[in-house]
VODO-512160 format. One line per field, with one value per atom (N, C-alpha, C): residue number from 1; atom name; z, y, x. Coordinates in Angstrom, 2 decimals, always signed. Atoms other than C-alpha are relative to their C-alpha. Layout:
BEGIN
i	[NUM	...] $
at	[CA	...] $
up	[Z	...] $
north	[Y	...] $
east	[X	...] $
end
This chain:
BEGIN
i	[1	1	1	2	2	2	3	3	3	4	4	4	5	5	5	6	6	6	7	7	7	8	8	8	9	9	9	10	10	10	11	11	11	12	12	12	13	13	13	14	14	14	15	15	15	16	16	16	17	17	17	18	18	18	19	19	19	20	20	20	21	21	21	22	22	22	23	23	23	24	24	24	25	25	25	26	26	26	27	27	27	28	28	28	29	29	29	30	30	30	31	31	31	32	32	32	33	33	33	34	34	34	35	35	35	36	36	36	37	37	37	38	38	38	39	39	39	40	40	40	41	41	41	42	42	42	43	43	43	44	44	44	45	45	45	46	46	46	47	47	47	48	48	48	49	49	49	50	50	50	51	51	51	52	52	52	53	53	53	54	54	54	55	55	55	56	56	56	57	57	57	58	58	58	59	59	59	60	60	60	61	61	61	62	62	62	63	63	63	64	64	64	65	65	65	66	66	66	67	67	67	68	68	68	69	69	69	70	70	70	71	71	71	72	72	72	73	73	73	74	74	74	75	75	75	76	76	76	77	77	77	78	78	78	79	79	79	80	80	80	81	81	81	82	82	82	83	83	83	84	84	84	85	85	85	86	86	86	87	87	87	88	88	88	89	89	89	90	90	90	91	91	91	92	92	92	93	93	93	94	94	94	95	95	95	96	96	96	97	97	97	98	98	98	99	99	99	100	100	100	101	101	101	102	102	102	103	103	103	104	104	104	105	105	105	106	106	106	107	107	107	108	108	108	109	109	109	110	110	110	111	111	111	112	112	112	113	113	113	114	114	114	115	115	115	116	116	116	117	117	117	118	118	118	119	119	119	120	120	120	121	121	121	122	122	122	123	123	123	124	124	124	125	125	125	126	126	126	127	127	127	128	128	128	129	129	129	130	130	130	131	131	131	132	132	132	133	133	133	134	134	134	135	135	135	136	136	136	137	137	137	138	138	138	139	139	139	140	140	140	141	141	141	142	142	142	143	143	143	144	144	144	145	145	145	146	146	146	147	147	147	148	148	148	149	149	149	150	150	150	151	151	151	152	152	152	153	153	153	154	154	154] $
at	[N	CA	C	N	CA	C	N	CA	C	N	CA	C	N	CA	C	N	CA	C	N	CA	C	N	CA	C	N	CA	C	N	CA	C	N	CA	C	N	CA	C	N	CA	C	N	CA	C	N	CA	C	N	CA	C	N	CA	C	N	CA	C	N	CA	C	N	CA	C	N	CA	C	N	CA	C	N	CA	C	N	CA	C	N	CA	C	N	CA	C	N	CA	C	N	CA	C	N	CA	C	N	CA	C	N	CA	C	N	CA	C	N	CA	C	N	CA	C	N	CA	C	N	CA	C	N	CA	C	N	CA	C	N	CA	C	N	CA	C	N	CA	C	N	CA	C	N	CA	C	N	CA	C	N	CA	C	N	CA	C	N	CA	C	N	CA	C	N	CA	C	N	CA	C	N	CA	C	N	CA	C	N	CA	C	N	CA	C	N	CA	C	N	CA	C	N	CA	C	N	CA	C	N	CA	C	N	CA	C	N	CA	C	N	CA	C	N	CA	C	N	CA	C	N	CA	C	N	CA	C	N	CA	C	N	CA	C	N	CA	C	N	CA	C	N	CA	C	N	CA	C	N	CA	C	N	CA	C	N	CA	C	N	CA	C	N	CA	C	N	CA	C	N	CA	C	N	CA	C	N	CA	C	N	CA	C	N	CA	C	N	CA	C	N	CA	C	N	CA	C	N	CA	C	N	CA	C	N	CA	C	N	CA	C	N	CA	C	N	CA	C	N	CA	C	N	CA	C	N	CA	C	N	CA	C	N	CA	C	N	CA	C	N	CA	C	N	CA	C	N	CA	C	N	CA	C	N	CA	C	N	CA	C	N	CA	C	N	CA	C	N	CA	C	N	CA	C	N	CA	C	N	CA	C	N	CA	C	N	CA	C	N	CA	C	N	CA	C	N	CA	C	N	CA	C	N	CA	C	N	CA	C	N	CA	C	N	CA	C	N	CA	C	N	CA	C	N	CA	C	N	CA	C	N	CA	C	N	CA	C	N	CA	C	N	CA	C	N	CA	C	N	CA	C	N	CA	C	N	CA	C	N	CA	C	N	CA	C	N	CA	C	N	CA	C	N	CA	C	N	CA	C	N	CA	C	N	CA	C	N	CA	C	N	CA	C	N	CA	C	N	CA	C	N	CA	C	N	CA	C	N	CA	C	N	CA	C	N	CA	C	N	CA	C	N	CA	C	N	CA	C	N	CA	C	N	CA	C] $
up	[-0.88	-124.90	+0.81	-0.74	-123.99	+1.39	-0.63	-122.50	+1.28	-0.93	-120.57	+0.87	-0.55	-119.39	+1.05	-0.48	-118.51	+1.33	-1.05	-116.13	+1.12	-1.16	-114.52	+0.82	-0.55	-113.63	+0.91	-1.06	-112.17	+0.78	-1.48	-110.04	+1.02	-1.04	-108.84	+0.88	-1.48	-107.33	+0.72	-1.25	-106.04	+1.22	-0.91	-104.42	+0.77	-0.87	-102.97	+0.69	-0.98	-101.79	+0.90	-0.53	-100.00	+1.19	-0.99	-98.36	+1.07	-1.21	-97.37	+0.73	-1.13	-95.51	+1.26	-0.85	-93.85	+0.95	-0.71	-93.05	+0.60	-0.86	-91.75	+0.75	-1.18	-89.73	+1.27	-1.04	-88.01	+0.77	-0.77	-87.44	+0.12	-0.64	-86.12	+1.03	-1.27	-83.19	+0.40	-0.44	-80.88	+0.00	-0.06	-80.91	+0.96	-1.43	-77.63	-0.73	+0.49	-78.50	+1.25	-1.01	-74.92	+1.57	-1.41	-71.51	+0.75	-0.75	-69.07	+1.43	-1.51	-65.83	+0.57	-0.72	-63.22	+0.94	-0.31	-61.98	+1.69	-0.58	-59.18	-0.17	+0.66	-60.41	-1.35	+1.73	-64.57	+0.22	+0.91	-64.92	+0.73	-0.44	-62.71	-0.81	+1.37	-64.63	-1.28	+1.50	-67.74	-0.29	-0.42	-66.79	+0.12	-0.11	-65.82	-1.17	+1.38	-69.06	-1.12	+0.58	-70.77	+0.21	-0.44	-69.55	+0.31	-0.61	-67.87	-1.45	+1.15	-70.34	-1.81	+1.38	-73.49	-1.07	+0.60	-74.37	-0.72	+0.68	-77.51	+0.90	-0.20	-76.67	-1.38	+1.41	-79.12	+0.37	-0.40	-79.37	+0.81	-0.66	-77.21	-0.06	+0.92	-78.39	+1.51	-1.54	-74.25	-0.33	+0.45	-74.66	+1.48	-1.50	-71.00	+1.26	-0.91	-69.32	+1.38	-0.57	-67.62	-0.94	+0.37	-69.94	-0.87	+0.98	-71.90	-0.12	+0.74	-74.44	-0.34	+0.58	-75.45	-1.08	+0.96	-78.35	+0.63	-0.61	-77.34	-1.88	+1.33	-80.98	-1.01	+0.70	-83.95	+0.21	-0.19	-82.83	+1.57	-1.42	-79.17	+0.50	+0.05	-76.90	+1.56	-1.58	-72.66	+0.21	-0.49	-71.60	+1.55	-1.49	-68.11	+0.25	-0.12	-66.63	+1.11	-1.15	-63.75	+0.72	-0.74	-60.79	+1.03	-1.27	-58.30	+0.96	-1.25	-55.06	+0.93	-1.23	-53.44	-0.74	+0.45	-54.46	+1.11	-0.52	-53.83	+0.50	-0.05	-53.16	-1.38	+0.80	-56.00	-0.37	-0.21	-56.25	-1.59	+1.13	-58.54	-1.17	+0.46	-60.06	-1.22	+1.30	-61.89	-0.35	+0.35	-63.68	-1.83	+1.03	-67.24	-1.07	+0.17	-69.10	-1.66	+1.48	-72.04	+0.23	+0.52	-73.77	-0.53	+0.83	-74.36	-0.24	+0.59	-75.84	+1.06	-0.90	-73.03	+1.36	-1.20	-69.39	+0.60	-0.04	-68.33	-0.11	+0.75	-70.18	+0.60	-0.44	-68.94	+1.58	-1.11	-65.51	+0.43	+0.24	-66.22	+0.15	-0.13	-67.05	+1.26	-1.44	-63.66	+0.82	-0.86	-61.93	+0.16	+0.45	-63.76	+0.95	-0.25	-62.72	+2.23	-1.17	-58.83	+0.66	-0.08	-59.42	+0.24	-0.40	-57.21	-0.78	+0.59	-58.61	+0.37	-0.71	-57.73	-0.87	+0.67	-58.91	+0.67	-0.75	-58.96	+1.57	-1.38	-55.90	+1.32	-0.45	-54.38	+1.28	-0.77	-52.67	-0.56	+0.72	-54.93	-0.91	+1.11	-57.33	-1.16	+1.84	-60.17	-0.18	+1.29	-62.72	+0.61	-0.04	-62.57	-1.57	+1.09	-65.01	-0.55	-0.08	-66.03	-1.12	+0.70	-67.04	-1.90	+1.49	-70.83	-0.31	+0.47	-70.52	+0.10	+0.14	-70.60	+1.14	-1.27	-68.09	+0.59	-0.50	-66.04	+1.27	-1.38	-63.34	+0.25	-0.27	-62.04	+0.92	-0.92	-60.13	-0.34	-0.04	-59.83	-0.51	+0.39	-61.53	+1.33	-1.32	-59.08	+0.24	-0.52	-58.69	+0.57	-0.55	-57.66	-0.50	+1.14	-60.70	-0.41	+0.70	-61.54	-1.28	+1.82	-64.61	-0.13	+0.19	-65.65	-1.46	+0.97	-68.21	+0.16	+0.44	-69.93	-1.49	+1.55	-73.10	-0.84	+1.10	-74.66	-1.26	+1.46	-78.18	-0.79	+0.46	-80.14	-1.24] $
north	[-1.00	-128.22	+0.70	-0.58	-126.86	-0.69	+1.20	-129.78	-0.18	+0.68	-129.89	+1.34	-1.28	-126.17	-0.07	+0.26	-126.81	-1.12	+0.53	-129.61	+0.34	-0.53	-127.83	+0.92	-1.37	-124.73	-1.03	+0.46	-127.42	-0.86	+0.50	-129.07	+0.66	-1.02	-125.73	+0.76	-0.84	-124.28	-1.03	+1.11	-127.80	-0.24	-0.12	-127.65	+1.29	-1.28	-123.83	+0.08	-0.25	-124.43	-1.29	+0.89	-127.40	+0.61	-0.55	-125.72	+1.16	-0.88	-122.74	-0.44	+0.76	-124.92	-0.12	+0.50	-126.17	+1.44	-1.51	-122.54	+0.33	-0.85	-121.43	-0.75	+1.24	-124.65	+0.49	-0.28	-123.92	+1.67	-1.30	-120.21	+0.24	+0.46	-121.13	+0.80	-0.85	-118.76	+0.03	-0.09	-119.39	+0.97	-1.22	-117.04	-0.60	+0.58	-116.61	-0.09	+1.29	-118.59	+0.98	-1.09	-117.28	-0.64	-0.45	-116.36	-0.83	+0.74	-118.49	+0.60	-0.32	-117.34	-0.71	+0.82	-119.16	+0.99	-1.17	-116.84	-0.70	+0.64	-117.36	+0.15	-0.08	-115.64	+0.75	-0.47	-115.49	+1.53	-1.22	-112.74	+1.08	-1.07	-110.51	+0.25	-0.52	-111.04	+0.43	-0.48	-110.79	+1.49	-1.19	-107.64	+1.07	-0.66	-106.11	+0.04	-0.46	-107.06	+0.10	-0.78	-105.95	+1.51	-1.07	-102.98	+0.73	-1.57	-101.47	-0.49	+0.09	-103.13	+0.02	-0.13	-102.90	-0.94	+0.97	-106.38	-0.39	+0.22	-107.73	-1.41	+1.72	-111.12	-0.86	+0.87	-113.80	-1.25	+1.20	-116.89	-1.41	+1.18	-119.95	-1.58	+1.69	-123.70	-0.79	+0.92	-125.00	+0.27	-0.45	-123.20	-0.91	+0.26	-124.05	+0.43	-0.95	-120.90	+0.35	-0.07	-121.42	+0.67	-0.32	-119.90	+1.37	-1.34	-116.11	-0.08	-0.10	-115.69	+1.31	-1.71	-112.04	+0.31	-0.31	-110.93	+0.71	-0.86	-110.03	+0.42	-0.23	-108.65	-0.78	+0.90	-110.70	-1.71	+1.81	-114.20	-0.28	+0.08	-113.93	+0.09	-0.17	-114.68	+0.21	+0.35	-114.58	-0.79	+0.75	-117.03	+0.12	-0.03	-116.76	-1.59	+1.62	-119.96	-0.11	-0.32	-120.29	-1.31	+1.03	-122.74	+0.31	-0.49	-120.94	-0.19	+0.29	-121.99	+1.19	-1.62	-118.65	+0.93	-1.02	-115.68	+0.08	-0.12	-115.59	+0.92	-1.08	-113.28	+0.04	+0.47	-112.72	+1.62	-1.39	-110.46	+0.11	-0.97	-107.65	-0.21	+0.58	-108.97	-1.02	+0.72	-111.34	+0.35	-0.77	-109.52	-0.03	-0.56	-108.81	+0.88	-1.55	-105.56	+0.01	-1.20	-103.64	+1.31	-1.82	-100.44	+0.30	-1.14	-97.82	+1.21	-1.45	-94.39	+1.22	-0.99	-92.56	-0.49	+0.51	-93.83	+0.87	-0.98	-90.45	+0.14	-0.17	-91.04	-1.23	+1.05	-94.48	-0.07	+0.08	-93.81	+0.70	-0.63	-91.59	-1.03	+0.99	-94.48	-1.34	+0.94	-96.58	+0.87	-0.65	-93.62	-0.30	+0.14	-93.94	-1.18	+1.59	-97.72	-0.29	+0.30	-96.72	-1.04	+1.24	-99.36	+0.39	-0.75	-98.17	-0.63	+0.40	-97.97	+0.37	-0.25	-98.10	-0.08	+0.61	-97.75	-0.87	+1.81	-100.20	+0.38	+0.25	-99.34	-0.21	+0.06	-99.22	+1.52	-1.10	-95.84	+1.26	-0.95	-93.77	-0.34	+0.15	-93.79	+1.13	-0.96	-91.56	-1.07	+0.45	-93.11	-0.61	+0.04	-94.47	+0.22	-0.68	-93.15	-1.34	+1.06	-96.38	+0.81	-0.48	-95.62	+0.23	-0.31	-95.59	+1.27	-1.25	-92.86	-0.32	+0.34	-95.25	+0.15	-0.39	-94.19	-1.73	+1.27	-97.34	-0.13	+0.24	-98.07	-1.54	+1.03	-101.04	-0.44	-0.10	-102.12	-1.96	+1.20	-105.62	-0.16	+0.41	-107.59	-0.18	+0.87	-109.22	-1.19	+1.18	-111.72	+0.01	-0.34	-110.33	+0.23	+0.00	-110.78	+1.40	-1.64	-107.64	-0.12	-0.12	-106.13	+1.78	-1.74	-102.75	-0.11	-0.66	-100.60	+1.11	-0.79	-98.79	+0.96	-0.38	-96.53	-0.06	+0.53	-98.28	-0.11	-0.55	-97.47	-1.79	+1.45	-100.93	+0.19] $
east	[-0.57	-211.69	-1.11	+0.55	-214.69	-0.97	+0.63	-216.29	+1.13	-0.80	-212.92	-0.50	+0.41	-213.39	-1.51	+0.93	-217.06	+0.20	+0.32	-216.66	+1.31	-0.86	-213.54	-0.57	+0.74	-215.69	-0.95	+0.59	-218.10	+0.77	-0.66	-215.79	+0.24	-0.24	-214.12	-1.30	+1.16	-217.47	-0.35	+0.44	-218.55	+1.13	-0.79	-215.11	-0.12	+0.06	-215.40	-1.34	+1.17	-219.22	+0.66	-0.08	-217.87	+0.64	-0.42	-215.16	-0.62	+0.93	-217.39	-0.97	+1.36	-219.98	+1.52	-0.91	-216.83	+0.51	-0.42	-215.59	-1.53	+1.81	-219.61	+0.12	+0.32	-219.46	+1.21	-0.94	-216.04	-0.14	-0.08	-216.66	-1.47	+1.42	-220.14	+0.02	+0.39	-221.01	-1.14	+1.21	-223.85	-0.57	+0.58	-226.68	-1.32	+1.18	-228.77	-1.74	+1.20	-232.15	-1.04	+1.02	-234.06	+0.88	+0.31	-233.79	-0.76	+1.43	-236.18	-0.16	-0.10	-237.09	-1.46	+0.96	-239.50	-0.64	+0.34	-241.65	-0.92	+1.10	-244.12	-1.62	+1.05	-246.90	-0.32	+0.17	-247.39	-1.04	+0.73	-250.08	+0.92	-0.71	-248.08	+1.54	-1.33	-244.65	-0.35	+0.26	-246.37	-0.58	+0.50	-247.95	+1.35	-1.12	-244.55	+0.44	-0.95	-242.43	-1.14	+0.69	-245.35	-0.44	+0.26	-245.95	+1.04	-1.50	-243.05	+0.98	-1.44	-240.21	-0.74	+0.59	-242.75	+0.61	-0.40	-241.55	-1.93	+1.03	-244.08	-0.07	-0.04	-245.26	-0.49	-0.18	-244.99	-0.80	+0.72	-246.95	+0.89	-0.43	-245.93	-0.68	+0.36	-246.30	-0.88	+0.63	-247.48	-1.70	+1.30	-250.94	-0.39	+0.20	-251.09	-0.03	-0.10	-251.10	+0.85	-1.30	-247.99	+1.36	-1.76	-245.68	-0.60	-0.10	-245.48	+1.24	-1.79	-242.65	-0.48	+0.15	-241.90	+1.61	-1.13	-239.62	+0.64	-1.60	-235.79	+0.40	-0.50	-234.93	-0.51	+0.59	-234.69	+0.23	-0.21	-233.27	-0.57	-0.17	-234.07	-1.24	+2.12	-237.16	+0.68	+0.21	-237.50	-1.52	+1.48	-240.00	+0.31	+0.00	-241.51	-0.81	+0.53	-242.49	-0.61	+0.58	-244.98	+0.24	+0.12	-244.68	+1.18	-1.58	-241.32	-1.32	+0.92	-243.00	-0.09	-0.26	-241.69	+0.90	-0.90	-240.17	+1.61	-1.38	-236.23	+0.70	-1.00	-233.78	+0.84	-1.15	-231.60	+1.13	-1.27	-227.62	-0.87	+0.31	-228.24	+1.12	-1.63	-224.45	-0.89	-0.18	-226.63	-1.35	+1.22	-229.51	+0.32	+0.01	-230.61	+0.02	-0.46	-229.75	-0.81	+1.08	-232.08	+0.66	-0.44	-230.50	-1.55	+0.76	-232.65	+0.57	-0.03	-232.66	+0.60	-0.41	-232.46	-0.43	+0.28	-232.18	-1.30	+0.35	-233.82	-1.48	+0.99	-236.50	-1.04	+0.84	-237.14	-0.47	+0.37	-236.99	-1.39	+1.03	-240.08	-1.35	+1.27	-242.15	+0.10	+0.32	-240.86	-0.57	+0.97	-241.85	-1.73	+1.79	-245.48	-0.41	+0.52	-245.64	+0.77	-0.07	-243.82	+0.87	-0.95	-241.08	+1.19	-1.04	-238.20	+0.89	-1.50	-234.59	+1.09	-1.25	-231.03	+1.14	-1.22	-227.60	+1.12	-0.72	-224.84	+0.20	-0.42	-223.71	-0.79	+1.40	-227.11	-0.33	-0.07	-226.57	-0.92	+1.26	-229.10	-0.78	+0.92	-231.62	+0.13	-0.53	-229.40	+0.73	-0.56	-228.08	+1.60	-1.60	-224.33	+0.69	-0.63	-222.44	+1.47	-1.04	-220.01	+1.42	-1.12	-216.56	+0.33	+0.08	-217.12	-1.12	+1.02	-219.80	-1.45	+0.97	-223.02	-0.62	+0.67	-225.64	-1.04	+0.70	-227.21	-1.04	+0.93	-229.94	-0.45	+0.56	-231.31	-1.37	+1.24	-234.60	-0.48	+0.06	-236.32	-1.37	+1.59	-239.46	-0.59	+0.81	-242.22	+0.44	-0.84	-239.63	+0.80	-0.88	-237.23	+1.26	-1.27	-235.01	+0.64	-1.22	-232.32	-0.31	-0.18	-232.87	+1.08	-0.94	-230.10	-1.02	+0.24	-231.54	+1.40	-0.89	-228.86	-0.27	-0.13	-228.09	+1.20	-1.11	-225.42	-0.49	+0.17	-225.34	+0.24	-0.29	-225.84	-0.03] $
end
């Protein structure tokens, strides 16, 4: 009896880890990996999201002085990539967005660095106030790329 007991208990968990791989597999949800952007000139982007956005930088596998990766959290990177032949134009509609603490606070240190800013509508340089309450601005790298800083509560 007990011998029967014993290899029932090991069937039933080899059956419930089986199914839960099966359940982790189906309710699988991508998680963003990185960002890439093509810059035209690396020390100058890297200089910016180092400096103004106080992104860390993380080591990068090229070791070819075409590429800086910088930590987005814990799963997440932005690599910049050098070789855009020209700087673009690009809509503010499709830009990258960092919460911080206090918009207020940050616009302090674009002031420091002289890096004009606008809201959505592009009619001032206060804040927009978005219908849930979160305060937002926007302004551009040396690429030209949109980035919103907000203080959405995460």
């Amino acid at each position: 009896m007990k011998r029967i007991l014993y290899y029932s208990t090991i069937l039933i968990t080899c059956l419930l880890l089986t199914q839960s791989r099966v359940i982790a597999q189906v309710k699988h949800k991508p998680v963003l990996n990185h960002i890439a952007l093509y810059v035209y000139n690396l020390e100058k982007s890297t200089q910016f999201y180092r400096d103004v956005l106080e992104l860390e930088i993380t080591p990068e596998p090229f070791k070819d002085g075409k590429h800086t990766w910088f930590k987005l959290g814990d799963y997440s990177q932005l690599h910049l990539i050098e070789g855009a032949k020209e700087i673009i134009p690009h809509e503010k509609s499709s830009h990258i967005c960092f919460s911080v603490k206090s918009v207020k606070e940050f616009i302090v240190l674009l002031d420091k660095y002289q890096i004009d800013r606008i809201n959505m509508k592009g009619d001032s340089k206060s804040p927009t106030i978005r219908p849930d309450g979160v305060s937002q601005i926007y302004f551009q790298d040396p690429d030209g790329y949109w980035i919103e800083v907000n203080d959405a509560k995460l």
